[in-house]
N, C-alpha and C positions, 0 to 999 in steps of 0.2 A: 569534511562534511560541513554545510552549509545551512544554519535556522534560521528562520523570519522568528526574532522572538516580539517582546513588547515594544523594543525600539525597530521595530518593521519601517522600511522607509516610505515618507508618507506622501508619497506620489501617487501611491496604487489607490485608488477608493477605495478598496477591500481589503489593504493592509491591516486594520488593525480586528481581521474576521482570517487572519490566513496561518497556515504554520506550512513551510519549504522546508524542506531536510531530502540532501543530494547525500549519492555515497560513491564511490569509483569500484566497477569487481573488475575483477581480471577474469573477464571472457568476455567472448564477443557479443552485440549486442543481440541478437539473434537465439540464443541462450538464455540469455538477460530473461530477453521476451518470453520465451517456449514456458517458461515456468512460471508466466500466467494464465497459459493457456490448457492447461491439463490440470484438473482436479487432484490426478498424483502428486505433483508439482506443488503445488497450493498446500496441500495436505502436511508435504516436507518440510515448509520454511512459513508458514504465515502466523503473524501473531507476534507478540515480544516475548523476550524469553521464560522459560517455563511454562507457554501456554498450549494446547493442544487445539487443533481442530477436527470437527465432525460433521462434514457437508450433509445435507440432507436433500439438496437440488443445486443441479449445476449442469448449467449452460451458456459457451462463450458464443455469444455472437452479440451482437448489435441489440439491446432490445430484450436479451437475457437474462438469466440473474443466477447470483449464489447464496440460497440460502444455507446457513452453515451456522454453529452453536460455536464460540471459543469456550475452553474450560480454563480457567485460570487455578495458576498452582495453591490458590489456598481453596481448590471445591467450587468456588462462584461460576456458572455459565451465562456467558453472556449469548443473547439470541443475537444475530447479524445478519442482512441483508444488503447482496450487494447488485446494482444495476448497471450492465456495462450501457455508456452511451453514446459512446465511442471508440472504433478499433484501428488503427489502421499500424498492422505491421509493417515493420519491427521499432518501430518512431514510439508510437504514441498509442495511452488507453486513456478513455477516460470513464467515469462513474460515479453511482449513485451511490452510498452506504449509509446506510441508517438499521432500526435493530430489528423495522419491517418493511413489507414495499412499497406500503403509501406514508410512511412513518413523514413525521409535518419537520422534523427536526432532523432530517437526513443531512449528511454534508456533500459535497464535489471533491472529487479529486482528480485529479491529472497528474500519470505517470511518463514522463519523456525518456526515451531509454536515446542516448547520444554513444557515439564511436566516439574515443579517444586514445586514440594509436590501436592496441592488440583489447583494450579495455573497452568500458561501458561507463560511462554516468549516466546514473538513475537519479531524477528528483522527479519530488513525490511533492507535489503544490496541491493542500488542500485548505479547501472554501468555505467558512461554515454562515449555515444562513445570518446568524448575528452575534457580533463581540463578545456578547454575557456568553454564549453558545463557545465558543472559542475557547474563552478564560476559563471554562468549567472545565473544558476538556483537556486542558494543559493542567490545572490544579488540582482537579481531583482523579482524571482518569492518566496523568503525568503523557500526556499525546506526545509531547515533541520527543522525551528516552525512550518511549514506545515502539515511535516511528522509526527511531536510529536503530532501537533492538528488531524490529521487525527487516529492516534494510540489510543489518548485519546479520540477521538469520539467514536473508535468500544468498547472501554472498557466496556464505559457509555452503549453503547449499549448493547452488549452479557450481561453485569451485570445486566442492568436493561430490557431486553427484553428475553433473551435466555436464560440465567440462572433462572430466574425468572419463565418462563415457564416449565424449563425442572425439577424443584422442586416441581410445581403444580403435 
């Protein structure tokens, strides 16, 4: 696994507004992908650990959105909104999140799903509109063990639910 943390390299203009966190599953990337594409899917693995989700709209396409509540294991729900802005299977999503749809403090993300041999690398590169924006979301909302916990949840998932089936 791979993080952009504070020593981000400073090549990028948007380094020090980014957090990158890759993970490797053992399935193929096509799987990888499928289980951003179905609300069931979503529903299985999204969130860090202990957190639940409860969509209330959801539509993938281009132009789409999910709106959905996380419940976090001490009772807290967080409201979330997410914008796809970008689709192109089995490569590449990208998007909008923030906690509404015009929300001013929404960030980008960009998911690249890559083959590597029988596997997948997934890196999750997200943007936030500015650094204080960033550093809040690492410090107080811990984003970058979030991201790993969210990464290793769809693992567990696709490995033990989608791949599982798709060898049945």
């Amino acid at each position: 696994m791979g993080t952009t943390g504070r020593g981000a390299p400073s090549h990028s203009p948007t380094a020090d507004r980014e957090i990158v966190i890759s993970r490797i599953i053992d399935a193929p990337r096509e799987l990888v992908f499928e289980a951003f594409t179905d609300v069931r899917h979503l529903s299985g693995w999204w969130g860090p650990e202990g957190f639940t989700t409860t969509t209330r709209a959801f539509e993938f396409r281009v132009g789409g959105a999910w709106d959905f509540v996380m419940h976090g294991p001490d009772g807290t729900d967080y409201q979330e909104w997410i914008t796809w802005t970008e689709l192109a299977p089995p490569e590449r999503i990208a998007m909008l999140h923030g906690e509404t749809r015009d929300d001013p403090n929404a960030f980008e993300s960009v998911l690249t799903f890559e083959p590597e041999g029988t596997s997948t690398r997934i890196e999750m590169h997200t943007t936030f509109p500015t650094k204080e924006q960033r550093d809040e979301a690492v410090e107080k909302y811990h984003a970058i063990e979030a991201g790993r916990q969210t990464l290793g949840n769809l693992a567990a998932y696709v490995t033990e639910n989608l791949r599982k089936g798709a060898e049945d």
